[in-house]
N, C-alpha and C positions, 0 to 999 in steps of 0.2 A: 598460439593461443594457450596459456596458461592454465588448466582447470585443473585443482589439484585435489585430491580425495582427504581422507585421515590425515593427519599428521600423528606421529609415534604410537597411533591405534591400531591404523591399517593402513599398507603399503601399496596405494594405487596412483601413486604421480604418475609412475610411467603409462601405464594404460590410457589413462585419460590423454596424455600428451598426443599419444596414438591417437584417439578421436579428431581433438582437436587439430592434430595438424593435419588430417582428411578433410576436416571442414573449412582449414584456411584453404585448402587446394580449390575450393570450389567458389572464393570469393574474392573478390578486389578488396586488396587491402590498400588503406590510406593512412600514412603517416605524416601526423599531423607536427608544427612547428616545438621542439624541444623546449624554446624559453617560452616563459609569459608574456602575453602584454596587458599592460595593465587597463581595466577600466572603472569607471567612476560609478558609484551608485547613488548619484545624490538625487533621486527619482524625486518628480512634481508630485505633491500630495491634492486628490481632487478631493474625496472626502473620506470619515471615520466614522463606523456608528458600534455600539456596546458601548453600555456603563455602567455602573453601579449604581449613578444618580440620576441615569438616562429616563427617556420615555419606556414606560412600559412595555413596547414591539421590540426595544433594543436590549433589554435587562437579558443576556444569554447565560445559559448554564454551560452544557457542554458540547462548544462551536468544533465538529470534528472535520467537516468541510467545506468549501463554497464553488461555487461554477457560474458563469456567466451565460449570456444566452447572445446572440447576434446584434440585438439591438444595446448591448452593454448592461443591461438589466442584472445585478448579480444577488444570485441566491445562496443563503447561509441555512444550513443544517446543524438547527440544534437540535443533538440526540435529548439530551437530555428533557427535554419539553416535548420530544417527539413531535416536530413543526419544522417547517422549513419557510423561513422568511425572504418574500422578495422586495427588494428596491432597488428605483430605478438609478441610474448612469449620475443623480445628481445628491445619491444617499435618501429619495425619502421613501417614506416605507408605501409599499403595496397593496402587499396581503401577504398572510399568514396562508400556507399548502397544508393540509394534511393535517392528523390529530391522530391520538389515539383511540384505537376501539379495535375491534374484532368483522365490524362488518364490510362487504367492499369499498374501497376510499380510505378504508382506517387501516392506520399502521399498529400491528400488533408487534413487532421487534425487527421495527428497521435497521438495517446494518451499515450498510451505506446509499450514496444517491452520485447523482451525474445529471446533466442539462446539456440536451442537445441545442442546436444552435437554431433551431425555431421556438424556443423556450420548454418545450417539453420536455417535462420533468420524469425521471425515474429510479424510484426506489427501490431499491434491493427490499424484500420483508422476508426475513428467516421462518418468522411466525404464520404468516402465508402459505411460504415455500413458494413464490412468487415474486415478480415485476412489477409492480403499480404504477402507472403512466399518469398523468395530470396532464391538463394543459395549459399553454402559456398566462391562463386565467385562473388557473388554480383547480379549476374541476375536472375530477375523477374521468378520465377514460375508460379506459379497461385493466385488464389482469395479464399478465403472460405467466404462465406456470414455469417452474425452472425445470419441469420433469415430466415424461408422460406420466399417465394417472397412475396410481399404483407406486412410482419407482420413489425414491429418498435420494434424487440427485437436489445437491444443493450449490450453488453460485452465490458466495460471497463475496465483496467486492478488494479493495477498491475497482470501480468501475469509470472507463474511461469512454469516452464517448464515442462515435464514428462520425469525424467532420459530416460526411454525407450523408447522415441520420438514420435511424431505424436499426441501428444495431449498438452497442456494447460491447468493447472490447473489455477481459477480464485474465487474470496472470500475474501472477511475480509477488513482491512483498507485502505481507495483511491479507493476502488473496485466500481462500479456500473455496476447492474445487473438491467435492464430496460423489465420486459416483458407488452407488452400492451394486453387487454382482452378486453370483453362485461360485459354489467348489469350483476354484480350478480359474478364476479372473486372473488376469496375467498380472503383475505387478508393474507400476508404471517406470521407464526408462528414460523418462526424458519429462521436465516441467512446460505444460506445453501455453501456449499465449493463444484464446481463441476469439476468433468474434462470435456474438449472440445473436444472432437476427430476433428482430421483437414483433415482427410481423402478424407474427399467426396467434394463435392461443397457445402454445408452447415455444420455448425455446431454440432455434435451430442451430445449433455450436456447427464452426469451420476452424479447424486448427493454424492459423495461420503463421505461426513459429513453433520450433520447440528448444526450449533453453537446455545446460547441461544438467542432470539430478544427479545431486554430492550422494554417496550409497547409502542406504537404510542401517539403520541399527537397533540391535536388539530393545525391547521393553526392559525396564530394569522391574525386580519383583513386586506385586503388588504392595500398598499398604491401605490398611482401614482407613478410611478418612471420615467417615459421618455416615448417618443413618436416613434412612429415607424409604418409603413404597413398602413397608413392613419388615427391613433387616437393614444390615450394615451393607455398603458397600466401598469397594475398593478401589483405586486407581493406580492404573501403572504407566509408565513413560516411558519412551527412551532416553538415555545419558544426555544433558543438555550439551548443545556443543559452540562452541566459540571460534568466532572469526569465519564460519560460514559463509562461503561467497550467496549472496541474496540474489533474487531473478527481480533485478529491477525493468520495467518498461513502458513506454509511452507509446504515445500516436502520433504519426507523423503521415505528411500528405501519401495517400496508397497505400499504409502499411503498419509498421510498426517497428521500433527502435528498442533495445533491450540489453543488459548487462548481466551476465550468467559465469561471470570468472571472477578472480580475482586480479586478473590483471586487466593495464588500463585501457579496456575494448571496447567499445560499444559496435553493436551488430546493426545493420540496419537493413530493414528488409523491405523494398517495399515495387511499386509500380516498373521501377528501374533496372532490379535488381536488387544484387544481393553486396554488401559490403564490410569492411569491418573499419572503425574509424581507433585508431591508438597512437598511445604517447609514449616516449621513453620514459614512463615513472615507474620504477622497481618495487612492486609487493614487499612489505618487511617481512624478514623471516620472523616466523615464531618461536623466541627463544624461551630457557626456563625461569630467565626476567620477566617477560612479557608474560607467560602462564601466570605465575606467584600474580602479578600487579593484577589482572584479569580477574582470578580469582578472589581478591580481596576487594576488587568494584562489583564484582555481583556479590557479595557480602555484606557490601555497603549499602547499597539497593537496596536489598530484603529489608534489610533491618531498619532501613528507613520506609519504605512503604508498610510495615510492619507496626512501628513508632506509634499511628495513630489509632490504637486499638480498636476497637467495635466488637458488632455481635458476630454470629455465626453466619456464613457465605449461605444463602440459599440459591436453589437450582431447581429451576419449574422448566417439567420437560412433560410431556404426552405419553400416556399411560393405553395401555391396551383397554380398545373396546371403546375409544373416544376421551378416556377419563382422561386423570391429570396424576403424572406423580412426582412431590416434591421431596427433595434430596437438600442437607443441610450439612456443611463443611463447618470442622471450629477453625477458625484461621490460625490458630498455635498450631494445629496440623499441619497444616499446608504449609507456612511458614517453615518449619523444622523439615518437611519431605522438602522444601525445595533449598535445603541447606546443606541435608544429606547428600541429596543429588549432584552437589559442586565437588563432592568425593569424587565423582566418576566423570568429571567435565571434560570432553573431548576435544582435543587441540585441532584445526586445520593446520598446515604447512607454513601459511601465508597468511598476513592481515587484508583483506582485500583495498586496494588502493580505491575502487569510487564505491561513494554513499549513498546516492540519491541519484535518481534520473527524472527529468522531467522535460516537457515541450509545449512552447508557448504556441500561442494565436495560431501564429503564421507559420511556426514548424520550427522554430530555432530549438535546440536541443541546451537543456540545461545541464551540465553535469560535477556535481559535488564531489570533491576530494574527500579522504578523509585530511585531519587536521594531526598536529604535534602527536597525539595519544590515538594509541589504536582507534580508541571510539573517540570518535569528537570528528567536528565537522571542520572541513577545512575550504578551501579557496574553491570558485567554483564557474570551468568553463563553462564560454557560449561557442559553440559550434553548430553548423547547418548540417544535417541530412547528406549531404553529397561531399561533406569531409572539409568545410571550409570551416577555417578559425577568425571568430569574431576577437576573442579577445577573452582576459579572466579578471574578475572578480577576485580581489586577499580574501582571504581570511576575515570571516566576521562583520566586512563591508556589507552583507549582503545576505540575507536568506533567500531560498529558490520560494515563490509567491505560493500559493496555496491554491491559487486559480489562475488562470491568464484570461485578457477579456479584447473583444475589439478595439482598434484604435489603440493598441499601446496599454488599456487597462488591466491591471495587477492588483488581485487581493491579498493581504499578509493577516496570519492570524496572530494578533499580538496579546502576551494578558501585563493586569499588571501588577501591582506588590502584593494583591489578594486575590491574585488568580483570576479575576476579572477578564472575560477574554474581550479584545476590542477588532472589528477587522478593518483595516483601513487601507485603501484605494490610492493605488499610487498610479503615476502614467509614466510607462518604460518609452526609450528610445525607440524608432524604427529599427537601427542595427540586430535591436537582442529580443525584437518581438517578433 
């Protein structure tokens, strides 16, 4: 198993090797067929809803996920309305969940959501520090706190469900897992993948994998960025780093499936055991071609997320004593520290060969290549849980869905020449569901 530290930063291939080939000793490994085979993506479209010219329930701002429920019913999370819309199996609308406000039921700064397969709905809320449950009607439940009283543990998502409900799994890419301690808390060794039990009034985390963690690096020196709470303050960062292997991971029947190297592994862990499912696809090395190109796409990035000026970033965070204090960034700042910071951008060894992991309905394991260019997505196996090859999907035939639903039902988030996002309901094969 491949997990490789630094590249020309810090020299810890071999160590890690060491790890890792301790942890193949203790798994079945399955190697799966070297060539492709091809499959077709020309999925039944059942229906599509967002427009621009649509009915009012459908007009979305910003659609950052959706989930379906057992009876096919799928739900769309527009943050940006802070609302989560449901309808049913044949596109028509429901009801609208949730709203913004401060009191029980309202969402003060939802992060993300998930729907278990009795329709029960649940929100991550930063601004909480809590779970918000709903029910398949739309009303408020209860609260699960992310913390006992007193502590600043925070569970950001994305958040994956537990087929056999009452829990949340949480780990891997977008995730933030925030626990606060005293002098002397250990630093963490491992990215770990836990379930949430939502049972009670808090939280009850079970660690139920731990992926491998690439090593820390130092904070680069402060700088000023904006004023706020009565002075200036500053921020500092570590070195960004590029080609990072990600803790990609899914749920799979008993367990969880997960990707933590850069080579083409996926782990899977679940009721059975332990395994590891891979291909002969070679990680490219990272040459001083690839650095330069890298460096000139995050260059290009900035300066284009940059492009459409505005005002000053502001930042409302909780002030001592219950107040509030707001902190204001000029984005010409921020812009320039984060252009500064590609001075000191840290190379991995390897381009990590997969991109994405994901896993339908029934447990088939989706898993994205990257494509021609480091970043860029490419062709993207279906294989099962126990190491069987369904078949792959080229290049571009295909995005991995956004949600999986009963019956073969697949949500895609699509926008379109004006950002429009639309989500439209496709129905996959048996094979790849």
């Amino acid at each position: 198993m491949s997990r490789f530290g630094v590249g020309r930063v810090l020299v810890l291939a071999a160590a890690a090797l060491v790890v890792s080939g301790g942890a193949l000793a203790a798994q079945e490994v399955i190697d799966l067929p070297a060539a492709d085979r091809r499959l077709n993506a020309n999925f039944d479209e059942v229906f599509r809803v967002g427009s621009m010219n649509g009915e009012l329930w459908e007009t979305f701002g910003e659609v950052s996920s959706t989930a379906f429920d057992a009876e096919g019913n799928l739900y769309i999370f527009d943050r940006q309305s802070t609302r989560i819309v449901k309808v049913d199996r044949d596109g028509n609308h429901v009801s609208d969940i949730g709203r913004a406000g401060e009191g029980p039921g309202e969402m003060r700064m939802a992060f993300g959501f998930t729907v278990m397969r009795d329709g029960t709905v649940v929100v991550g809320d930063l601004g909480h520090r809590a779970f918000t449950l709903y029910g398949s009607d739309g009303e408020y439940l209860r609260s699960v706190s992310m913390g006992a009283p007193g502590s600043m543990d925070i569970q950001m998502g994305p958040y994956l469900p537990d087929p056999d409900g009452d829990a949340v799994y949480i780990g891997g890419e977008g995730g933030i897992q925030i626990r606060m301690g005293g002098p002397g808390m250990a630093e963490p060794t491992t990215r770990p993948i836990e379930r949430l039990a939502l049972t009670g009034e808090t939280t009850l985390s079970e660690v139920v994998a731990e992926g491998w963690l690439p090593p820390p690096l130092e904070a680069t020196e402060g700088r000023t960025l904006g004023s706020g709470g009565g002075g200036n303050f500053q921020i500092s960062m570590p070195p960004p780093r590029a080609f990072e292997p990600e803790l990609l991971v899914s749920v799979v029947e008993g367990g969880v499936a997960y990707v933590d190297s850069s080579a083409y592994e996926v782990n899977v862990t679940d009721a059975s055991g332990s395994r590891v499912l891979r291909r002969s696809i070679v990680p490219e090395a990272v040459t001083p071609s690839v650095e330069d190109a890298e460096r000139e796409r995050r260059i290009a990035e900035i300066e284009e997320e940059s492009s459409g000026g505005g005002g000053r970033v502001m930042m409302i965070g909780g002030g001592g004593g219950g107040g509030s204090s707001n902190m204001s960034i000029d984005p010409d700042d921020m812009r320039n520290m984060r252009l500064e910071s590609l001075e000191n951008l840290v190379f991995f060894l390897e381009v990590p060969v997969i991109r994405a992991l994901a896993s339908s309905w029934g447990g088939t394991l989706w898993v994205q290549r990257r494509g021609d260019e480091p970043v860029s997505n490419g062709a993207i196996d279906i294989v099962s849980p126990d190491g069987g090859y369904v078949g792959t999907f080229a290049a571009g035939e295909t995005s991995i869905p956004s949600s999986f639903g009963p019956d073969g039902l697949a949500a895609f988030i699509e926008m379109d020449e004006y950002d429009v996002p639309t989500i439209v309901v496709r129905r996959l094969p048996g094979a790849i569901n």
